[in-house]
N, C-alpha and C positions, 0 to 999 in steps of 0.2 A: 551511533556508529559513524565515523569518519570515511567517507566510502572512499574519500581520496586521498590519505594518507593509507588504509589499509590494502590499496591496490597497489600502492609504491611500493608498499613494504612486502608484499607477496613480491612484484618484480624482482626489488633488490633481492628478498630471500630465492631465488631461485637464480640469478646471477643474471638475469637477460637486460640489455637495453629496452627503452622502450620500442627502437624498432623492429627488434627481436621477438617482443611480444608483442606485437599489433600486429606483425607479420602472419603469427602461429593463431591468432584469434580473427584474424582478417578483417582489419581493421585499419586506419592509418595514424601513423606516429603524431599527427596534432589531432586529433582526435582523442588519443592516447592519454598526451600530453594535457588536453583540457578537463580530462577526468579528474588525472591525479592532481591537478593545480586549484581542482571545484571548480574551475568557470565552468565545465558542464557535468552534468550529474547522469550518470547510464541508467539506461533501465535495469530490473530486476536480472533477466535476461542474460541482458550485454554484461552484469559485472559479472554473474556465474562465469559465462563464456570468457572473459578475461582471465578471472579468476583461473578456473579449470587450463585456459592454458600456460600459467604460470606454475601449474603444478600444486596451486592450494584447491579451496572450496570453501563455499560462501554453509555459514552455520551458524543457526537460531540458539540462543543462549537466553533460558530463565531468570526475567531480571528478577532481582534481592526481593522479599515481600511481596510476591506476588503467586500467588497456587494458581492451579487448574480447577476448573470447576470438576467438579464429582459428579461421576454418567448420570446416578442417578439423578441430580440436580437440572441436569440439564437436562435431561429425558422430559423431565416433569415441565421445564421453562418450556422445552421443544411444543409437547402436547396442551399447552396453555397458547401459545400462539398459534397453531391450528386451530383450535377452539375459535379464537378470536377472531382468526380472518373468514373461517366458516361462518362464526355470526355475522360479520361486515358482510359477506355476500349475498348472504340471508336479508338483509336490508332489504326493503323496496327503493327504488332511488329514480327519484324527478325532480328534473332541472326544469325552473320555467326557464323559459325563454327573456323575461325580463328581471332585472336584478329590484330585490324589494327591501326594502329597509322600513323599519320605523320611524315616524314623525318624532324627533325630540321639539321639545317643547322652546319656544323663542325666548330667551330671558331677558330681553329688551320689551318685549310687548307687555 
């Protein structure tokens, strides 16, 4: 997604300036202006709040080739990862205090 051409393009679609909309979003006009040009990138948040007050709304769209996982599917993935981290906790766990490694062998000697 272009976040700053389609914030232009909600402005323009709704007829406002940009300091018409940074006004209504509370915001300032080069702050505005750095959005829709990319020098800066809004958060989630701020573009909603942009958005919304130009009168559109920011909307997740299904890219091509891609499904949802099936409940069941993920049910089962869910209670496979509890499983796991129950065993990991289950672990006994000691740290020496000195780090030990293995002697490799010298291949000059």
């Amino acid at each position: 997604m272009d976040v700053a051409r389609a914030l232009a393009d909600a402005r323009r679609d709704a007829r406002l300036t940009q300091v018409e909309l940074a006004r209504r979003a509370g915001t300032s006009q080069a702050t505005l202006s750095a959005y829709e040009s990319g020098a800066k990138t809004p958060s989630l948040g701020t573009l909603q709040r942009l958005l919304g007050a130009a009168g559109s709304r920011l909307a997740v769209q299904e890219l091509p080739g891609t499904a949802a996982i099936e409940p069941e599917r993920q049910r089962a993935t869910s209670r496979t990862l509890v499983e796991v981290l129950a065993l990991a906790e289950a672990l006994p766990v000691k740290h020496d205090r000195v780090l030990s490694y293995p002697r490799l062998p010298n291949p000059e000697l």
